[in-house]
C-alpha positions in Angstrom: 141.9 112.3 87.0 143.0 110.9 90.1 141.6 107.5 91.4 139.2 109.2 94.2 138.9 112.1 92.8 134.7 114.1 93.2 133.7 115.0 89.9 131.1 117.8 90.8 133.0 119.4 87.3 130.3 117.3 85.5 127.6 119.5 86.8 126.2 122.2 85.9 127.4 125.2 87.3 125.1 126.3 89.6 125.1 123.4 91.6 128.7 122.5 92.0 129.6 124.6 94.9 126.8 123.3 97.6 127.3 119.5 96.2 131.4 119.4 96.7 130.8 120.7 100.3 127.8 118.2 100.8 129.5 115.5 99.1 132.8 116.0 100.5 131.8 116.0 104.4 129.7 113.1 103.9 132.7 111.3 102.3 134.7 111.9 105.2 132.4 111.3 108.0 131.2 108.3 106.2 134.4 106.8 104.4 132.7 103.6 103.8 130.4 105.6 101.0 131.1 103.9 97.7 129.4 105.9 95.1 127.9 109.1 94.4 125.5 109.2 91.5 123.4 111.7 90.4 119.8 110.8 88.5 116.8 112.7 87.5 116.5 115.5 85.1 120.6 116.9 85.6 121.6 113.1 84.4 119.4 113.2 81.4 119.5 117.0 80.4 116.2 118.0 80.9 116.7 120.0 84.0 115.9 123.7 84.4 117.3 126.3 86.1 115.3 125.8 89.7 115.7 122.3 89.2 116.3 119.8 92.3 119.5 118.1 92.0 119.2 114.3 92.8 121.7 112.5 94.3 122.0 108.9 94.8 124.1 108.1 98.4 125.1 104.5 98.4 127.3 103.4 101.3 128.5 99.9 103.0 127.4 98.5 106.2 124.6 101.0 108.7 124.4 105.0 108.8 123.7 106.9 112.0 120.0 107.2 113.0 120.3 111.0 112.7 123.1 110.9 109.8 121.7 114.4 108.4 122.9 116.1 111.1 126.1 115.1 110.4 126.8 115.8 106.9 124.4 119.6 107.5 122.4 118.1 105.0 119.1 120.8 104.3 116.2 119.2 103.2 114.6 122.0 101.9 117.6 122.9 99.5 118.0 122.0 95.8 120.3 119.1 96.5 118.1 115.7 97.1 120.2 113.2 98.6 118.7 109.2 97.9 120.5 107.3 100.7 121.0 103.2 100.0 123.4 100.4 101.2 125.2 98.3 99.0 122.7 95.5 99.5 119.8 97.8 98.9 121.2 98.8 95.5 121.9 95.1 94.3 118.1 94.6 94.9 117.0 96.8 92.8 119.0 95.8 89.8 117.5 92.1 90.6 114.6 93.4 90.2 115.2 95.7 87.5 113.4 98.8 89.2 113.2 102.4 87.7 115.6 102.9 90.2 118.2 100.9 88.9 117.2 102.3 85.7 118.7 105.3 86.6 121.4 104.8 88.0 122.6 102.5 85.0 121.5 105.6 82.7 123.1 108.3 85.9 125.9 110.9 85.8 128.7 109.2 88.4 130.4 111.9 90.7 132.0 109.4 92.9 132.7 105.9 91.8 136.4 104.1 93.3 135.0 101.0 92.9 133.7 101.2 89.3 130.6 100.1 90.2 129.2 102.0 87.4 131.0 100.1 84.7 129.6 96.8 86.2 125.9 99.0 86.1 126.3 99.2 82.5 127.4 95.5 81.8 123.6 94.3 83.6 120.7 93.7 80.8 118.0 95.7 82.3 114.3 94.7 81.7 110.8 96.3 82.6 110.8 96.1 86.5 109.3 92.6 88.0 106.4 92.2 88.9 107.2 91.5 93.0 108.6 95.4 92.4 105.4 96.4 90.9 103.0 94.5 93.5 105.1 95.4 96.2 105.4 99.1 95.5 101.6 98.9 94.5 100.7 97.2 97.7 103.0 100.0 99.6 102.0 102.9 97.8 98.4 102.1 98.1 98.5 102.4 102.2 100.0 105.7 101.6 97.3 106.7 99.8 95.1 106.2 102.6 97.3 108.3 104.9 97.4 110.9 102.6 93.6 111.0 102.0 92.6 110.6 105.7 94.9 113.9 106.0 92.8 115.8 103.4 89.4 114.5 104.8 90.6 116.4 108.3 92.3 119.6 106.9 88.5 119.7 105.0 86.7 119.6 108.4 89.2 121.9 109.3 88.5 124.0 106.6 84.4 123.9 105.5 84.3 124.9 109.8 87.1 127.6 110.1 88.3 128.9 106.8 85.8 131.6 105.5 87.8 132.8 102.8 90.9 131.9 100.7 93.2 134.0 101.8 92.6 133.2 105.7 93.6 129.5 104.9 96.1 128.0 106.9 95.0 124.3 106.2 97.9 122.2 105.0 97.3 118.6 103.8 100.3 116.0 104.5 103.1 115.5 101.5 102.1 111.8 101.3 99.5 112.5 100.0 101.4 113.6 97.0 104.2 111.2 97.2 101.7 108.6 97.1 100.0 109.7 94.2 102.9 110.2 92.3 104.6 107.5 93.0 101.1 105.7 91.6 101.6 107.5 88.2 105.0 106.3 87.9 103.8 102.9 88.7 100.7 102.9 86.1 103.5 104.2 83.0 105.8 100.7 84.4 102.6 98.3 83.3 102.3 100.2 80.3 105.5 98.9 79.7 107.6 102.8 80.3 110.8 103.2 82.6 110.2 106.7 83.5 113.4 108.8 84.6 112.6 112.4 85.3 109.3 114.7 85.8 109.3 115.9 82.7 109.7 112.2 80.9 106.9 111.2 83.9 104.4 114.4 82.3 105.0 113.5 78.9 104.3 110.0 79.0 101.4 110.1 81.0 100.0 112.7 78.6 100.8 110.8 75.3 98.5 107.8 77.2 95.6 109.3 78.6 93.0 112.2 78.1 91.5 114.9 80.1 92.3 118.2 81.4 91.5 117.5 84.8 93.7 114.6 85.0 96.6 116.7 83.5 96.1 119.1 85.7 96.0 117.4 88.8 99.2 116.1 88.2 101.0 119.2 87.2 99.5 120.3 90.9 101.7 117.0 91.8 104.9 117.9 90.5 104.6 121.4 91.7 104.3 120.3 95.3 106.6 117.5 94.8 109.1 119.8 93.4 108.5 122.6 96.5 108.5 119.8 99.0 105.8 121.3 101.2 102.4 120.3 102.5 99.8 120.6 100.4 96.9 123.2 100.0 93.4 122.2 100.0 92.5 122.5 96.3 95.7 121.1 95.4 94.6 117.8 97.8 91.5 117.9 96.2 92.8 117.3 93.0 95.3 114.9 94.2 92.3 112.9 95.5 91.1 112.9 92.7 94.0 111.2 90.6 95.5 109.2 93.3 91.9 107.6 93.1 92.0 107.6 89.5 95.1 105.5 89.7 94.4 102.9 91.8 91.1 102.2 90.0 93.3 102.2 86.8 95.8 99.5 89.1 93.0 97.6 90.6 92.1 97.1 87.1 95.0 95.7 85.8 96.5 94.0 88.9 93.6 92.8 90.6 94.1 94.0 94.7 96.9 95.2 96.3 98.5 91.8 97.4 98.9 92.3 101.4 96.0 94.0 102.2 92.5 92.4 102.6 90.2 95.7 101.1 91.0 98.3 99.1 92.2 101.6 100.3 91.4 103.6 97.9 
């Protein structure tokens, strides 16, 4: 294998074509890229056939504003491009976040450096707790975003929307970031590292109970996977778990730290 070579031969065959192109013109219109990596259910064999392909991005020094422009890079298609510097990526081994999980644990495509092999020499632990407050404290005020956006769309939609099939209400997708990013978080204080969707769903069935909770966040993944905006019942039961959560987090971690009342 040469030195530089892209080793898109590692995936499965469906994606290859679309991630050598993307790959390749980003490497060359950004030569100071370092690493490709790819994490999520490809890395750890659990994808399916209409599964997103998630790609780590980690270059030196600044990007262009619009760099997505550049590189032709479609957010709506099954490649999911994670963009960090250098810097960035060293923080979150120092703070041992699921993120560095999985790129320790990822399938490299791109690595001159050998950063990878240095990955793999770290002793990773559960992530800190200034990850876990911080993301907490973060994910918390998105939350709020994502709820005020479903308490309008409802206006909207108890006013306007007489019947299903006339609805064009759609709810913003941080609302379901948020709240899945909260599920995630609640699995770290259990003391879990999750690394895909499916790892995220099993865990969080194996510790709690109730159909409406499970159901909610399969709603979750299924917008999260679609990246769209969400529909109304699907908010509702978004609502429903992102509030779940942070009662679960406010539980166990006392208020978010930065912010004087809860948002939730």
């Amino acid at each position: 294998m040469k030195k530089h070579a892209m080793r898109t031969d590692r995936l499965p065959q469906q994606y290859q074509e679309a991630t050598q192109a993307l790959l390749s013109k980003t490497l060359r219109i950004y030569p100071r890229t370092v690493a490709f990596v790819v994490i999520g259910s490809v890395a750890d064999g659990t994808c399916k056939p209409d599964s997103d392909l998630d790609v780590v991005w980690i270059h030196r020094g600044k990007r262009k504003r619009h760099w997505y422009d550049r590189v032709d890079y479609d957010y709506d298609g099954p490649i999911e491009l994670v963009v960090f510097n250098l810097k960035q990526v060293r923080n979150q081994f120092r703070q041992h976040s699921p993120m560095a999980h999985a790129l320790q644990s990822g399938l490299v495509l791109y690595d001159p450096e050998r950063l990878h092999a240095g990955w793999m020499k770290t002793s990773l632990g559960l992530p800190t707790r200034h990850w876990i407050d911080t993301t907490y404290a973060f994910m918390s005020r998105r939350l709020e975003r994502g709820i005020d956006s479903f308490q309008q769309e409802s206006r909207f939609h108890r006013r306007f929307c007489r019947q299903a099939y006339e609805c064009h209400c759609a709810v913003s997708d941080v609302l379901c970031r948020a709240v899945w990013n909260l599920v995630r978080l609640i699995l770290v204080v259990q003391g879990h590292v999750p690394m895909s969707k499916l790892h995220t769903r099993q865990l969080f069935l194996d510790i709690t109970r109730g159909s409406r909770l499970h159901s909610a966040l399969d709603a979750t993944i299924l917008v999260h996977h679609e990246k769209r905006f969400c529909r109304i019942e699907e908010a509702r039961e978004m609502v429903y778990l992102g509030r779940w959560a942070c009662d679960w987090l406010r539980k166990s971690l006392g208020e978010p730290t930065d912010l004087k009342r809860s948002l939730c």
